[in-house]
C-alpha positions in Angstrom: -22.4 14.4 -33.9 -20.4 13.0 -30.8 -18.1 14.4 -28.7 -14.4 12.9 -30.0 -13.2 12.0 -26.0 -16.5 10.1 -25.4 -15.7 8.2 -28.4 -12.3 6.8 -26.9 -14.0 6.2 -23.6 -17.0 4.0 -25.2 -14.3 1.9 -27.3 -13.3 0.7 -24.1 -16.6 0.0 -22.6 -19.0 -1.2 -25.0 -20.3 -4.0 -26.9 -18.5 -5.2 -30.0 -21.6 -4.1 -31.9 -21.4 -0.8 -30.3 -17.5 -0.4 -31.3 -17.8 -1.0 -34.9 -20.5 1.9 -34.7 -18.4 3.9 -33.5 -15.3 3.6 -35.0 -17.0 3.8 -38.3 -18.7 7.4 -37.4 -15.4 8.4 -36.3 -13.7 7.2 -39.4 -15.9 9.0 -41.3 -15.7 12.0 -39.6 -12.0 12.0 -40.0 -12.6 11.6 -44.1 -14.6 14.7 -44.2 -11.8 16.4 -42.4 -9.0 15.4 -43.8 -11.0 16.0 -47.2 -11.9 19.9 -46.8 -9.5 22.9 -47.4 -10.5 26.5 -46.6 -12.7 28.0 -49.3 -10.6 30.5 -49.8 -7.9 28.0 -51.0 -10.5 26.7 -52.7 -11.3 30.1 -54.5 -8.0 30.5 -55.4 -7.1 27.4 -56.9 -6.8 27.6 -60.6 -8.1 24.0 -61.4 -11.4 24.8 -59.0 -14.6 25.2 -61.6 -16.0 28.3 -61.9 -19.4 26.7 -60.8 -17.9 25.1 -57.6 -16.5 29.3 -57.1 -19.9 30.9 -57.6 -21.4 28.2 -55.3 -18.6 28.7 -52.5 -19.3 32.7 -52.8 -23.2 31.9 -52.4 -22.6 29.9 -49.3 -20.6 32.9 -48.0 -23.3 35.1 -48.1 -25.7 32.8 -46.8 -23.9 32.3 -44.0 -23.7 35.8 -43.5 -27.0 36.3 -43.5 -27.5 33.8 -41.0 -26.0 35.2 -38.6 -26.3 39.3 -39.4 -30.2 38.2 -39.5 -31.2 35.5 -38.1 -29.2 34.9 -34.8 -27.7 31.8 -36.1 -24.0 31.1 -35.9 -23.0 31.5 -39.1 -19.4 32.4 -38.6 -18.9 29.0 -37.3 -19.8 26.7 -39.7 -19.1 26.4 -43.9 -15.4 27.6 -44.1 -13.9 24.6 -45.7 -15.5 22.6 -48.4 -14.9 18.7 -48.9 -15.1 16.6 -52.3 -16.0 13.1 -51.0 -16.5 11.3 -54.1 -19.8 10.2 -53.4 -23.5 11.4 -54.0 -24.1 11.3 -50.2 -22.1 12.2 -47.2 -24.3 9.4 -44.7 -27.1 7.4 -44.7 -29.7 6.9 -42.3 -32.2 4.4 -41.2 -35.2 4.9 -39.1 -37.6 1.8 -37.8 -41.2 1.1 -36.3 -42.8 -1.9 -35.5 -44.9 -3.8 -38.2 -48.1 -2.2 -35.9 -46.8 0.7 -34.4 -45.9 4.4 -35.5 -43.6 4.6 -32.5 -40.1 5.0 -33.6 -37.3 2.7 -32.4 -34.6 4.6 -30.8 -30.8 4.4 -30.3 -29.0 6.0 -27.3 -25.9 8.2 -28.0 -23.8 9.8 -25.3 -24.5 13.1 -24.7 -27.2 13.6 -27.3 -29.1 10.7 -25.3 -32.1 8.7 -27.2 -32.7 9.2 -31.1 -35.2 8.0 -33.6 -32.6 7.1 -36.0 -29.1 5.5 -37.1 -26.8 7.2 -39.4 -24.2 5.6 -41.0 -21.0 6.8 -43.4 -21.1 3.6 -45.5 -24.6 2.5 -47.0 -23.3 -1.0 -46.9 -23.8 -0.8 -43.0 -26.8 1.1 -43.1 -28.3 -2.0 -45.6 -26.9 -4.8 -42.7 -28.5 -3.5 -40.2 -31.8 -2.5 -42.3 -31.8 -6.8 -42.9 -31.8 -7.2 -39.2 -34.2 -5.2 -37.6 -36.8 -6.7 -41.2 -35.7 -9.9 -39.6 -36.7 -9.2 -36.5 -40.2 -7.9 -37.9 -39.3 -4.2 -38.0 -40.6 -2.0 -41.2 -37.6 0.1 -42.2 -36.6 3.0 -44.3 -33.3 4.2 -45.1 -31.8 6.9 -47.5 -29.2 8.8 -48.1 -28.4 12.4 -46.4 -26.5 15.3 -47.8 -25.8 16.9 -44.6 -25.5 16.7 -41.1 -24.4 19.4 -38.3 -21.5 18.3 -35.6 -23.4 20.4 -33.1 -20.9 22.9 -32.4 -18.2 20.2 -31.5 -16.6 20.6 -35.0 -16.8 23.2 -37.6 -18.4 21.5 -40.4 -17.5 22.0 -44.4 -19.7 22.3 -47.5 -19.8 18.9 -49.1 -20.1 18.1 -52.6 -23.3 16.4 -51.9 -25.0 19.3 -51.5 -23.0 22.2 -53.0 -24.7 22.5 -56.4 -28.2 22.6 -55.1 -30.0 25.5 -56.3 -29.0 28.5 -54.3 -33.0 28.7 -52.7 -32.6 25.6 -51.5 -29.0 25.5 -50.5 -29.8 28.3 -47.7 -32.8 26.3 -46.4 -29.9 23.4 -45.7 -27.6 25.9 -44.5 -30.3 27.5 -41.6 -31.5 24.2 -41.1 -28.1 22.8 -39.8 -26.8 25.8 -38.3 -30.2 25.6 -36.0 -29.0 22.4 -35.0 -25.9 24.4 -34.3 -27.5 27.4 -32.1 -29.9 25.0 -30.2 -30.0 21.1 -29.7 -32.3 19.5 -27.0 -31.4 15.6 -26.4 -32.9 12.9 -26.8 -35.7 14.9 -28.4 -35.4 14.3 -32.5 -39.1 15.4 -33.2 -38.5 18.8 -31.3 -34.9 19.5 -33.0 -36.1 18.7 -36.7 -39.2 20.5 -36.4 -37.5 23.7 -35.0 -34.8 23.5 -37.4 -37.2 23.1 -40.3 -39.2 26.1 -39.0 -36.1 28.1 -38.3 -35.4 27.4 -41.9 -38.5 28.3 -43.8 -38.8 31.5 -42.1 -35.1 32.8 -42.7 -35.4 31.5 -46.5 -38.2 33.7 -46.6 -36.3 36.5 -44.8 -33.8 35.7 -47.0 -35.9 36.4 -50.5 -37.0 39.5 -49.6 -34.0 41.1 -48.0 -32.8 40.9 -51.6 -35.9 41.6 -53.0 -36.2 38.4 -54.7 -39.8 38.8 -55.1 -40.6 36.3 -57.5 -38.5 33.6 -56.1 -40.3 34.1 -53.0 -43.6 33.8 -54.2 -42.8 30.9 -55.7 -41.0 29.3 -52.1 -44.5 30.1 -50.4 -46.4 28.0 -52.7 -43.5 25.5 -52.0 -44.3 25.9 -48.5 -48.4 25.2 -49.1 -47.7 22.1 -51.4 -45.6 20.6 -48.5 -48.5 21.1 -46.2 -50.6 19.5 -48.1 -48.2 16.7 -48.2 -48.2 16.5 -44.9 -52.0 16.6 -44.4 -52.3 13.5 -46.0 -49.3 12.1 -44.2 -51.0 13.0 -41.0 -54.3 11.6 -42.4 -52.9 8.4 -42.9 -51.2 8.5 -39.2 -54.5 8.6 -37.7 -55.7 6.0 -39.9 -53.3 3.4 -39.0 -53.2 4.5 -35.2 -56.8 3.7 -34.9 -56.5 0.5 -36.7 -53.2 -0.9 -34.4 -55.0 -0.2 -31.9 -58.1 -2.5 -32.9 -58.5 -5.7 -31.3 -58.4 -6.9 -34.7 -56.2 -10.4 -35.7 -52.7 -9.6 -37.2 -53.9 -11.1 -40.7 -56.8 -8.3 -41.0 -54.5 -5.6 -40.1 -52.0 -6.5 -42.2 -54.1 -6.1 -45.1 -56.1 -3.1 -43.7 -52.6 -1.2 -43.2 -51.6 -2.3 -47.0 -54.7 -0.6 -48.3 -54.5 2.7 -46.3 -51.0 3.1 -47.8 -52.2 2.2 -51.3 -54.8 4.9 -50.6 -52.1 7.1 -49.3 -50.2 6.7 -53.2 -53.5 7.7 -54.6 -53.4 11.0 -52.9 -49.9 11.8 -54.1 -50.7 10.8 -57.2 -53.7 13.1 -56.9 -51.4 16.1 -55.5 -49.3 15.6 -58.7 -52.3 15.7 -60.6 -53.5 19.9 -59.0 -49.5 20.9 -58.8 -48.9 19.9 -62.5 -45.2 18.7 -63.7 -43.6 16.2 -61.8 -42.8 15.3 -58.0 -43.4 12.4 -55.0 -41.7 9.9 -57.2 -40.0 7.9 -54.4 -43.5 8.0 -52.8 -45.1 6.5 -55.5 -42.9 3.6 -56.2 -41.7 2.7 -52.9 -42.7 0.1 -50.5 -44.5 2.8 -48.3 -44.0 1.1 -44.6 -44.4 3.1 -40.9 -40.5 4.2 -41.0 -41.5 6.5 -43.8 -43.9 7.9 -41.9 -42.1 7.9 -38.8 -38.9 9.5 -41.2 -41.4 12.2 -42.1 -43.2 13.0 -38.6 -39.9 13.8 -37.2 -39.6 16.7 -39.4 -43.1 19.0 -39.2 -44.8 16.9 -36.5 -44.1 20.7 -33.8 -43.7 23.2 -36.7 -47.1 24.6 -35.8 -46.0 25.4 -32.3 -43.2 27.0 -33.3 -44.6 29.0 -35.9 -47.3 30.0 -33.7 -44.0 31.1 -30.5 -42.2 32.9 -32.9 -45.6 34.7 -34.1 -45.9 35.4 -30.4 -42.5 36.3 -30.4 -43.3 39.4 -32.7 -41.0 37.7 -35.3 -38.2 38.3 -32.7 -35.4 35.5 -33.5 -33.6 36.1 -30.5 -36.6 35.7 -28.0 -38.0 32.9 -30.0 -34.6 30.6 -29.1 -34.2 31.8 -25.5 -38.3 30.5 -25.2 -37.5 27.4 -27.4 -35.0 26.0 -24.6 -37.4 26.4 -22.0 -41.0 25.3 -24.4 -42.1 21.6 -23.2 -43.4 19.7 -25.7 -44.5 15.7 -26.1 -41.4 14.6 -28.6 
């Protein structure tokens, strides 16, 4: 995600702490380079599976799409495909205090401050997840499948998400390459939410421009369950922002905040119930602490805003991006 020369320049400068960051994210940049070949090597490769083939041709015409209809850069980005070896290309960790929904942030040159840490090895994502739970953080951490460069690089399809159902393989796709078009720093709220919104609508687009009618019936009812998801995420947020602020002793919260996420499980459980089949497992059997929610804000805490600028964009792409730079909102 960092600019290679400001790299060298912090190895020289920083902390030791700060190094081994860095040279790791640099080292595992490097793997996923030195890992990808051009897809159409790829393609023509006898030993490539036929299912790795069709998958590379999908994410050709995704890309494609993305930028014939959506104003996205899709030219730049998906090329070469990479076989790490591993279910997960990074893994992130985000952080609160025990009584706080505020995020804890990390500052990254050029991209400024960010409500998260990503690292290539989970081993270093799990050290530093025992720290900050020493030092009386609530953590979360799990493992991502993709990440954008930001234009600095051009990045591959990974086998950690290649074989994702083609639906949801273009919501990844216009997702990153938003991160791609338009990046705001130190602002994660405002760059997930637009790049989630971004990414619902041109799935959408994308269904019916190959009049995929059924498949995008079924997306929008994908859309309404994850609003109701995050109704009673949001729920719960006000819930536990009214009780840390309560002049309440630390004891009494502590259980107080214990029940309102139990409460919160009952709800999934409950949305399980009305959707029928499965879903929300990790919710339902994790430790349920503020970094999930904090995880989970970033991602639709401004996608009503931008639904509503693009509505009053006319469904104009191009207009909706040149009024995102300039939109001010409270990250």
């Amino acid at each position: 995600m960092l600019k290679w020369p400001c790299f060298l320049a912090l190895l020289g400068l920083s902390s030791c702490s700060t190094v081994t960051f860095y040279r790791q994210a640099m080292g595992g940049q490097i793997e996923v380079m030195r890992k990808s070949r051009p897809n159409g090597v790829v393609l023509q490769d006898q030993t490539s599976p036929e299912s790795l083939k069709k998958k590379l041709r999908e994410v050709e015409e995704i890309r494609a799409f993305a930028e014939s209809h959506l104003s996205l850069p899709g030219r730049e980005s998906y090329g070469r495909y990479a076989d790490l070896g591993r279910e997960h290309v990074t893994w992130v960790l985000y952080a609160a205090p025990e009584f706080s929904l505020k995020p804890k942030t990390w500052w990254y040159p050029t991209l400024g401050r960010l409500d998260y840490r990503g690292y290539f090895r989970e081993s270093d994502t799990d050290e530093l997840a025992a720290e900050l739970r020493g030092q009386g953080y609530d953590v979360y951490t799990g493992g991502v499948d993709a990440y954008s460069t930001l234009g600095w690089l051009h990045d591959p399809v990974l086998n950690t998400f290649v074989d994702s159902a083609d639906v949801d393989l273009a919501e990844l796709i216009f997702h990153e390459l938003t991160h791609r078009k338009y990046f705001r720093n130190g602002a994660t709220a405002f760059n997930e939410s637009l790049a989630n919104m971004v990414a619902e609508e041109g799935v959408q687009r994308w269904l019916a421009h190959h009049r995929r009618h059924a498949d995008l019936r079924k997306f929008r009812e994908r859309l309404v369950r994850r609003a109701q998801f995050y109704d009673r995420i949001d729920s719960t947020r006000s819930s536990l922002e009214r009780l840390y602020a309560s002049d309440l002793p630390d004891p009494e919260k502590r259980a107080r905040k214990k029940a309102l996420f139990r409460r919160l499980q009952d709800d999934f459980r409950d949305l399980r119930r009305r959707w029928g089949g499965r879903g929300l497992e990790g919710w339902l059997t994790a430790d349920i602490t503020n970094a999930h929610l904090v995880s989970v804000a970033t991602y639709h805490q401004h996608l009503p805003t931008f639904r509503k600028l693009l509505k009053d964009c006319d469904g104009d792409l191009d207009l909706f991006f040149q009024r995102a730079e300039d939109f001010k909102l409270e990250d």
